[in-house]
C-alpha positions as CSV (number, residue, x, y, z in Angstrom):
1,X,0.9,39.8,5.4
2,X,2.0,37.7,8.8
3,X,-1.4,37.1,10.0
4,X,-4.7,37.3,9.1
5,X,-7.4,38.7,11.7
6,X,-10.5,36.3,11.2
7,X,-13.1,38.4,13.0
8,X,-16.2,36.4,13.3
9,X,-15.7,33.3,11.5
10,X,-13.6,30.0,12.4
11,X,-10.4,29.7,12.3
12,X,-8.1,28.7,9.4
13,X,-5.2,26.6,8.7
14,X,-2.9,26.6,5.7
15,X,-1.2,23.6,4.6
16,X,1.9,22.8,2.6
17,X,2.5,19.0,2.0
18,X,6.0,17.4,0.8
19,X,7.6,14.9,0.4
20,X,6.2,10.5,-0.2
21,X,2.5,9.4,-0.4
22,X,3.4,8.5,3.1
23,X,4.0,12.3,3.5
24,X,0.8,12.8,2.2
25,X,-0.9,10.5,4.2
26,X,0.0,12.1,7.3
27,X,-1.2,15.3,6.0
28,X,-4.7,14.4,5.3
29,X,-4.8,12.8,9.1
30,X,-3.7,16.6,10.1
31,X,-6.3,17.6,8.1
32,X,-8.7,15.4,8.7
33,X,-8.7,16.6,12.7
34,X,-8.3,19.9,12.4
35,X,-11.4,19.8,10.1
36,X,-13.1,17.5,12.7
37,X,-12.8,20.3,15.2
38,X,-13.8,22.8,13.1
39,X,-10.9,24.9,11.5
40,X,-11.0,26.1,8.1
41,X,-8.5,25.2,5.4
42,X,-6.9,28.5,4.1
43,X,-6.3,28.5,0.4
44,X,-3.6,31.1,0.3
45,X,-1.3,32.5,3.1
46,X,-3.0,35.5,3.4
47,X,-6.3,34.1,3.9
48,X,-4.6,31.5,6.8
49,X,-4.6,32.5,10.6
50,X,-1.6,29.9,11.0
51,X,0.3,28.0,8.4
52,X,1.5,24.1,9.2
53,X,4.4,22.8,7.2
54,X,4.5,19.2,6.5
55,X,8.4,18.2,5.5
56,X,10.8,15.9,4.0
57,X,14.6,15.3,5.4
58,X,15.3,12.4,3.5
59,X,17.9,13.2,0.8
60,X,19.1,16.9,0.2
61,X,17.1,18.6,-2.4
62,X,14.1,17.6,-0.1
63,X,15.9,19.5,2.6
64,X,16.8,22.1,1.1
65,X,12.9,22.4,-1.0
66,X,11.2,21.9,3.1
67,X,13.4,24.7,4.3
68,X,12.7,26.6,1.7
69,X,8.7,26.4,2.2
70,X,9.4,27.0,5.7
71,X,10.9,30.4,5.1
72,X,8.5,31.3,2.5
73,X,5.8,30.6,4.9
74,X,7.2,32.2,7.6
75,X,7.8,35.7,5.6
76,X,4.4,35.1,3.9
77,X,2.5,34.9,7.3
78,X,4.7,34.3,10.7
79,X,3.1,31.7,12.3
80,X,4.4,28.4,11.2
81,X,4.2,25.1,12.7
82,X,6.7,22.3,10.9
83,X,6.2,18.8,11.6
84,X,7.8,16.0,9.1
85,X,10.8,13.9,8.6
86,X,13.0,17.3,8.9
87,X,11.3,17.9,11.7
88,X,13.3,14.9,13.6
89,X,16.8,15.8,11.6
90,X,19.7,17.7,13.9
91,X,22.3,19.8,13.6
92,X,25.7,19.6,13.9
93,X,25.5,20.7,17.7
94,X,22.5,18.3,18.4
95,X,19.8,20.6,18.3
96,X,16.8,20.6,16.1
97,X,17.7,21.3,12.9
98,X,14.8,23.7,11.5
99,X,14.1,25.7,15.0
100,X,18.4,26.4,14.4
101,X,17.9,27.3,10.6
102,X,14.5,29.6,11.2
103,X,14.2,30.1,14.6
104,X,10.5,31.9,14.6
105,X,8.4,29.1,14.4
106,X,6.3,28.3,16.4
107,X,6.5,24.6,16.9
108,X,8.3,21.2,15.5
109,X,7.1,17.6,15.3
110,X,8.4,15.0,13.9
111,X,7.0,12.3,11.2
112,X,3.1,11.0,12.1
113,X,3.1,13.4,15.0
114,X,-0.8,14.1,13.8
115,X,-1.4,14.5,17.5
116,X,1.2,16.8,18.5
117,X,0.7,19.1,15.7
118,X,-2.7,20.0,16.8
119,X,-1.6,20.5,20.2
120,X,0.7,23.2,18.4
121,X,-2.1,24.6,16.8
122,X,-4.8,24.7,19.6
123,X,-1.8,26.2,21.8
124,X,-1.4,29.1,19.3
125,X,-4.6,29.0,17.5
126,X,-7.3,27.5,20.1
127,X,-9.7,25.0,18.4
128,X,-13.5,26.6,17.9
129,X,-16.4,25.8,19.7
130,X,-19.0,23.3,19.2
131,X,-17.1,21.9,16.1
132,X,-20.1,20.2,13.3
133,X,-18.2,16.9,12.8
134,X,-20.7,16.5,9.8
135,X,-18.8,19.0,7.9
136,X,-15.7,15.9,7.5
137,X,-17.0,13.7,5.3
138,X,-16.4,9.9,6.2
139,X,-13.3,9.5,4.4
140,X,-11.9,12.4,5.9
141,X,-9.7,15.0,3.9
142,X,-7.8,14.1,1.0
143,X,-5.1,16.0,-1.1
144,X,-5.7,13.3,-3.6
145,X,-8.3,13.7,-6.8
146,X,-11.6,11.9,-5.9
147,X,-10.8,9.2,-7.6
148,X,-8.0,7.7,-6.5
149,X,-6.4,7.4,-2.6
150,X,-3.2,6.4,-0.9
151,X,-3.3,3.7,2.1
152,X,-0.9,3.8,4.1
153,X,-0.6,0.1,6.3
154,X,2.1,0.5,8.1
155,X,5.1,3.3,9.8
156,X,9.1,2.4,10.0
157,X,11.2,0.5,8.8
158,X,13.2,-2.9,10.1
159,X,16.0,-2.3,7.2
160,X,19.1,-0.2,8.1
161,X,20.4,0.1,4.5
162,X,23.2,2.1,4.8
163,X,22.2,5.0,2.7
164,X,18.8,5.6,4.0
165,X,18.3,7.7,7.5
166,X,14.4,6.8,7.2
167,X,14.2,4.3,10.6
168,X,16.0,6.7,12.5
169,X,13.0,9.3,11.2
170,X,10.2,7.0,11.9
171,X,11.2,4.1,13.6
172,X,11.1,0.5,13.1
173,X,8.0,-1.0,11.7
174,X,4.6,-0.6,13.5
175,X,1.7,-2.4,11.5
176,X,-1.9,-1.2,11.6
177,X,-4.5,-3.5,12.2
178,X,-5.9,-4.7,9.2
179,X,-9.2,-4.2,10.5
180,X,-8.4,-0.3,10.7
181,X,-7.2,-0.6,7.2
182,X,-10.1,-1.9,5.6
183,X,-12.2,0.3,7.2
184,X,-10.5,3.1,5.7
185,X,-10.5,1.0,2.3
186,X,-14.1,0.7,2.3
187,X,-15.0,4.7,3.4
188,X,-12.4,5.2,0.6
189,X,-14.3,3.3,-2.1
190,X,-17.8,4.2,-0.7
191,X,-16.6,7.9,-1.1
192,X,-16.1,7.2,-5.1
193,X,-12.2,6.2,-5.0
194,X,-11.7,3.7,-7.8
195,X,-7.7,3.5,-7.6
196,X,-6.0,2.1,-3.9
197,X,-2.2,2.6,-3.8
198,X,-0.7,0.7,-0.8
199,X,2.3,2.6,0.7
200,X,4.2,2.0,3.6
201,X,8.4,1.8,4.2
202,X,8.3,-2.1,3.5
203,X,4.6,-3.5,1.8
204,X,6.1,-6.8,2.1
205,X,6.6,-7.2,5.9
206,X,3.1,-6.3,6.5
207,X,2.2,-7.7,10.4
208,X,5.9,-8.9,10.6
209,X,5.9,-6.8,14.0
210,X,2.6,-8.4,15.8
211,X,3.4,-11.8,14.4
212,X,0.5,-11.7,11.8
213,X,-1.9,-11.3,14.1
214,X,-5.7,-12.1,13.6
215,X,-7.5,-9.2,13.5
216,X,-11.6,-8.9,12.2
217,X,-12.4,-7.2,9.3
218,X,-16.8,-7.1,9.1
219,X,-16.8,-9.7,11.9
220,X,-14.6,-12.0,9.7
221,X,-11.0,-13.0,11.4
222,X,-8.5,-12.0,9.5
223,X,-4.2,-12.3,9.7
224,X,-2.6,-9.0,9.1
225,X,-0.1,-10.5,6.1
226,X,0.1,-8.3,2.8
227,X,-1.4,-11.4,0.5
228,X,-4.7,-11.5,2.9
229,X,-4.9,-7.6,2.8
230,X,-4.2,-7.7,-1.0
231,X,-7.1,-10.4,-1.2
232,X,-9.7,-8.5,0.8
233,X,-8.8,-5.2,-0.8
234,X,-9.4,-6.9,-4.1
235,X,-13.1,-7.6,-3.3
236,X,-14.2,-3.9,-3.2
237,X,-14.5,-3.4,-7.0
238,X,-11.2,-1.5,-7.7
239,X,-8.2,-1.4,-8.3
240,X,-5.1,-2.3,-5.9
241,X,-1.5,-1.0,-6.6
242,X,1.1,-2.1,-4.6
243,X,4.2,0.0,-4.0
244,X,7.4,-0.7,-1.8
245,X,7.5,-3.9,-2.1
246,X,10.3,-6.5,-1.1
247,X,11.0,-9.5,-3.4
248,X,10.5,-11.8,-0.2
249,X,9.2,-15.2,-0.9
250,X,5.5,-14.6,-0.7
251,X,5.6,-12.5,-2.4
252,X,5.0,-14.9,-5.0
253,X,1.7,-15.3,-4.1
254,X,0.6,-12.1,-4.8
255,X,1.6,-12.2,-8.2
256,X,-0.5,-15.1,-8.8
257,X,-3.1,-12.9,-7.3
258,X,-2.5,-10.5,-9.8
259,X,-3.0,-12.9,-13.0
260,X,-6.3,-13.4,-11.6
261,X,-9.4,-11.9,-13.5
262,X,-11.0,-9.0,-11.9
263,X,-13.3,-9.4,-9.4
264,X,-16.6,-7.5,-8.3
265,X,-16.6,-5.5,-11.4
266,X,-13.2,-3.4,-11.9
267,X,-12.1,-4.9,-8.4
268,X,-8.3,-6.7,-8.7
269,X,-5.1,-6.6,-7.3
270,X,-3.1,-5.1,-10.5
271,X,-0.2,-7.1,-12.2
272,X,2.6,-3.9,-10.9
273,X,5.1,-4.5,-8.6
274,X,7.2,-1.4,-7.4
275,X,10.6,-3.0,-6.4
276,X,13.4,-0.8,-5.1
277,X,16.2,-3.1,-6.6
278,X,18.5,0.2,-5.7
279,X,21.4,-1.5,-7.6
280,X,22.6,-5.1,-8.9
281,X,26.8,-5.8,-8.1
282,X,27.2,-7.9,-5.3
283,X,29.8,-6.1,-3.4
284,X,27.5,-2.2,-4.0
285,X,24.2,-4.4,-2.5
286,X,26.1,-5.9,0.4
287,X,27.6,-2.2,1.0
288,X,24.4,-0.5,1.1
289,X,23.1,-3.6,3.1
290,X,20.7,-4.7,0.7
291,X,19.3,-7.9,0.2
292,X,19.2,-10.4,-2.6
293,X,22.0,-9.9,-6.0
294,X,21.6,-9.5,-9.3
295,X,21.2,-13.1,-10.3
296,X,19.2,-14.4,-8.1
297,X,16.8,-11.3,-8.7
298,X,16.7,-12.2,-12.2
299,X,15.6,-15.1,-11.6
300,X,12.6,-14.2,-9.3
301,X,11.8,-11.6,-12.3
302,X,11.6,-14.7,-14.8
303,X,9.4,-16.6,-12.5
304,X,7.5,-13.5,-11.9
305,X,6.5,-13.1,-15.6
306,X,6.1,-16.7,-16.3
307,X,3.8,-16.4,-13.4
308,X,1.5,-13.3,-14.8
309,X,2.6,-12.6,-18.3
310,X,1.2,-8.4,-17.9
311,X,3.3,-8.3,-14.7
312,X,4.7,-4.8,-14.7
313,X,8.0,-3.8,-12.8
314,X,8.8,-0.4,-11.3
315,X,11.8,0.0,-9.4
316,X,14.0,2.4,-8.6
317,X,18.5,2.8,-8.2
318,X,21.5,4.4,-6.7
319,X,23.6,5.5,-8.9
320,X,27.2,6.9,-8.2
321,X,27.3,4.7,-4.6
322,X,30.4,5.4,-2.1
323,X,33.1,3.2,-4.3
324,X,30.6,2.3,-6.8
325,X,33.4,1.6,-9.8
326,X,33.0,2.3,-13.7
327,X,32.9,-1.3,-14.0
328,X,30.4,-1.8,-11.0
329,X,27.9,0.5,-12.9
330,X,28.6,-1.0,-16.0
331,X,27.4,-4.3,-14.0
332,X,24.1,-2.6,-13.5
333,X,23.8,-1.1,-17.4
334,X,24.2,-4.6,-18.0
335,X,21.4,-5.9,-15.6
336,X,18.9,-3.6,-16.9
337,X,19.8,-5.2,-20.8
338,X,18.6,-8.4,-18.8
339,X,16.1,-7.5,-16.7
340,X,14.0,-5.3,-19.0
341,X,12.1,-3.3,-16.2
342,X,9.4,-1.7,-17.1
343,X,9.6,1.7,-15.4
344,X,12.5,3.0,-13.5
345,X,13.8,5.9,-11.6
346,X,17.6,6.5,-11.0
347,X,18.9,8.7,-8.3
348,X,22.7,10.4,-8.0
349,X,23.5,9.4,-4.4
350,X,23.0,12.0,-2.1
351,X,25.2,12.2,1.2
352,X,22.6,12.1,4.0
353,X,23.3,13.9,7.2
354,X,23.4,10.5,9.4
355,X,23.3,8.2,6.6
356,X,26.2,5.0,8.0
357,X,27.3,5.4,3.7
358,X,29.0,8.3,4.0
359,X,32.0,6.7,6.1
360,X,32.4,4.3,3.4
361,X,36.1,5.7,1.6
362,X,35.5,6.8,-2.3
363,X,33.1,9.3,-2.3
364,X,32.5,9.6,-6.0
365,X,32.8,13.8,-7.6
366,X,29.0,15.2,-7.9
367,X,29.8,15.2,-11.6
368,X,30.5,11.5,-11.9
369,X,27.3,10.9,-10.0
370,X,25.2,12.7,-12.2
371,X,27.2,11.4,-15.5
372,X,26.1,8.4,-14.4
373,X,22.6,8.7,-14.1
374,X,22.3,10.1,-17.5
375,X,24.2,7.3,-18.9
376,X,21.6,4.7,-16.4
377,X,18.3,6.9,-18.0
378,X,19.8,6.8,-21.7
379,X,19.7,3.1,-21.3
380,X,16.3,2.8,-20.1
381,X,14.9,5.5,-21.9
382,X,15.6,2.7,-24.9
383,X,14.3,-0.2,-23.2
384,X,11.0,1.4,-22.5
385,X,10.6,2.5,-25.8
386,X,10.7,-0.9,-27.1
387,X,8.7,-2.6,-23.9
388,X,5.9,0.2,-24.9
389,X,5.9,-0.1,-28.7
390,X,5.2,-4.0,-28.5
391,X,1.9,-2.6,-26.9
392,X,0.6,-0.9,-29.8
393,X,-2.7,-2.6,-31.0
394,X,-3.8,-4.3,-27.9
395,X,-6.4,-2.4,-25.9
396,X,-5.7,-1.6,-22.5
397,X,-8.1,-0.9,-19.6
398,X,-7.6,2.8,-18.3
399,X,-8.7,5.0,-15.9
400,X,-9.2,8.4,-16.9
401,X,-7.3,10.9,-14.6
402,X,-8.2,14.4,-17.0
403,X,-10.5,15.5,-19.8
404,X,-10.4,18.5,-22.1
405,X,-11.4,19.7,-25.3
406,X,-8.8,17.4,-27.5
407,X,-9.7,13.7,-25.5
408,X,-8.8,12.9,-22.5
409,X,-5.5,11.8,-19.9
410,X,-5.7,8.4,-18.3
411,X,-3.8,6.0,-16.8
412,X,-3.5,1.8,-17.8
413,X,-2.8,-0.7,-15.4
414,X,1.0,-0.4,-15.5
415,X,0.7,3.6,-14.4
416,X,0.8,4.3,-11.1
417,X,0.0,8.4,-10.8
418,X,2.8,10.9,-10.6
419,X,5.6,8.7,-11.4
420,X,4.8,6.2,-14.1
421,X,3.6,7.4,-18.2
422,X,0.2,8.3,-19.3
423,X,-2.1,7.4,-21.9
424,X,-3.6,9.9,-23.9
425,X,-7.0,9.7,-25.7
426,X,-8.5,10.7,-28.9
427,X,-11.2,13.1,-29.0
428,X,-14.5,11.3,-28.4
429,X,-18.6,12.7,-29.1
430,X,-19.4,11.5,-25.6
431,X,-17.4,12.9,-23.5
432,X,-15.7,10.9,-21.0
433,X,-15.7,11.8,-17.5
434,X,-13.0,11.9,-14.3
435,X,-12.6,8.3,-12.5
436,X,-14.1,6.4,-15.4
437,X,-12.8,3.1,-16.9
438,X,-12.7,2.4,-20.6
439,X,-11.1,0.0,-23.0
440,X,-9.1,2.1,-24.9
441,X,-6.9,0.8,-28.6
442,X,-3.3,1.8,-28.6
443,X,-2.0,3.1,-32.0
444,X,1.3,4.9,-30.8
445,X,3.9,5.5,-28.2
446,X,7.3,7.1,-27.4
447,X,9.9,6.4,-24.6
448,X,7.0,7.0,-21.9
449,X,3.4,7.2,-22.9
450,X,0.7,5.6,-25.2
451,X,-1.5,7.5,-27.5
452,X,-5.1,5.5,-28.7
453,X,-8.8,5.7,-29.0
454,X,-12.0,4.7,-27.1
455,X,-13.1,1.2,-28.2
456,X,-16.8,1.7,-28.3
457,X,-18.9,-1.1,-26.5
């Protein structure tokens, strides 16, 4: 149906998120206001008096999947406002790309455009009165499980690597004050979170953009650096995953945070490190203006696990580059021999609308491209079978993300949610519950996961 009439109650709003955690993050600010003033969340179209759209426009399957909720959302209930990374993207002729490809909605916003979204929606769906601001609790609204969150310290991005369209999208980097951070960090874990993922476009260049200013987290002066906020996030009691991180020098520092012991209970700063390496030939990294090569990154990954021995490394490539040759790839089979990442994604490149790569000569066929990824994942498929089998028969610290009838779902240290493996848990006569930690003994693995039981205290 295209709208529904909500006689007598308050208003509601349905909600599609896609895209990054940073995605994600923006959404549960929307959220978070619109709840604040007193709109409903609709579970369903039908039950929603207006439907926002939160997009992706960074390579084209994200497109193509954003325009496709769009239409669905429009035919499914007509009033549709779209805000997002696609929401920025134009068309050939200059115009805005999703008002040209599905003209009827209502509105369009770009990226953490939190503020003009709800000017959309009070302009088509005025806010109720007297809003109870009790109704939002502290942390505000999260599409997250209870008991893990994403934090997201920072917008933009100072890189222009040429395949990537994300600073035209949102800009060059803007910091938040790491007092602001914290205090979202500590609502967080008083709320029951027990897992913080940091996200941003560049972790590493944290406060870069104000200098590393001093800000005051409880009263305490602080800088806003990514090794101070790793330390004071460290000190609530749980756990601290850092993702998009940059192998710049201090980084060296926080990996001897994370060989420390835990602190306040669970508390620590885990040994992971998400590392978009994106590809290892010279010439392919100086083309898609990336920094560092191959061997000096080796190196750093040497020092990195003589440094903290349970130091795991996610990262993720390009395969199939503008140019990239069979023996340039073969370069980067090669690197992964030596590297022996831990978990890794591979993606065929994609020709962004806007994206400085695609004027590079030697556009490679799709079907090379995606040969080539399958070739990249057949490679590591076999070096994370071995990395996990050497863990079978140590016992790893979990956190439990599901439990049924046969055990439980969890995840260890080296498992960041959605995108990493899972352990899976033998039955246990106590049952175990949703964001708890246990020790837990390996006895198996394949190419991805870990099977073992509950080591009782």
């Amino acid at each position: 149906m295209n709208q529904t009439n909500n006689l007598g109650g308050a208003p509601k709003i349905g909600f599609v998120s896609l895209g990054c955690p940073k995605a994600l993050v923006d959404s549960e600010d929307i959220l978070t206001k619109l709840k604040v003033e007193g709109y409903e969340i609709a579970p369903s179209y039908e039950g929603a008096d207006l439907v926002v759209v939160n997009t992706c426009g960074f390579i084209d399957s994200a497109v193509q999947e954003s325009l496709d909720a769009i239409g669905e959302a429009l035919h499914e209930n007509g009033k549709v406002v779209v805000t997002g990374c696609l929401g920025a993207r134009t068309d050939a002729n200059g115009g805005n790309l999703v008002q040209t490809l599905h003209p009827k909605v209502l509105a369009v916003t770009g990226p953490h455009a939190s503020n003009e979204v709800l000017d959309a929606v009070h302009l088509h769906l005025p806010k109720p009165h007297d809003p109870f601001t009790d109704l939002v609790p502290p942390q505000g609204v999260k599409l997250t499980p209870k008991h893990y969150a994403y934090l997201k310290i920072s917008e933009g991005c100072n890189h222009r690597c040429t395949f990537c369209i994300i600073p035209s999208l949102r800009g060059d980097l803007v910091s938040r004050p790491i007092g602001e951070v914290m205090r979202e960090a500590e609502k967080l874990v008083n709320a029951g979170v027990k897992e913080l993922l940091v996200v941003s476009q560049d972790t590493s260049a944290y406060g870069v953009d104000i200098k590393y200013r001093t800000g005051f987290v409880n009263g305490r002066p602080v800088k806003t650096h990514m090794q101070t906020l790793a330390e004071e996030l460290a000190q609530l009691g749980v756990w601290v995953r850092m993702h998009y991180v940059y192998p710049y020098p201090h980084v060296d520092n926080v990996i001897e945070l994370m060989n420390a012991t835990a602190v306040n209970g669970y508390g620590r700063v885990l040994p992971y490190l998400d590392v978009p390496f994106q590809h290892a030939h010279p010439r392919v990294l100086k083309a898609m203006k990336r920094p560092a090569s191959s061997e000096k990154t080796l190196e750093r990954i040497q020092a990195w696990r003589a440094q903290c021995p349970d130091l795991t490394i996610r990262s993720t490539f390009i395969a199939g580059f503008p140019s990239e040759t069979e023996a340039e790839f073969q370069y980067l089979l090669d690197f992964l021999d030596e590297a022996q990442l831990d978990r890794v994604g591979c993606f065929a490149y994609s020709p962004v609308e806007g994206a400085t790569a695609n004027q590079i000569e030697g556009a490679l066929p799709d079907e090379v491209r995606e040969e080539r990824v399958a070739r990249f994942m057949e490679k590591q498929q076999g070096i994370s079978t071995a990395r996990l089998a050497q863990k079978v028969g140590s016992v790893q610290t979990v956190l439990v993300d599901e439990v049924d009838e046969d055990g439980a779902i969890a995840r260890s240290m080296a498992d960041a949610p959605e995108i990493d493996g899972l352990v899976y848990i033998d039955y246990t006569e106590e049952p175990l519950q949703v964001g708890q930690f246990v020790d837990v003994k390996i006895h198996s693995s394949d190419e991805y996961d870990l099977w073992g039981t509950v080591v009782e205290n």
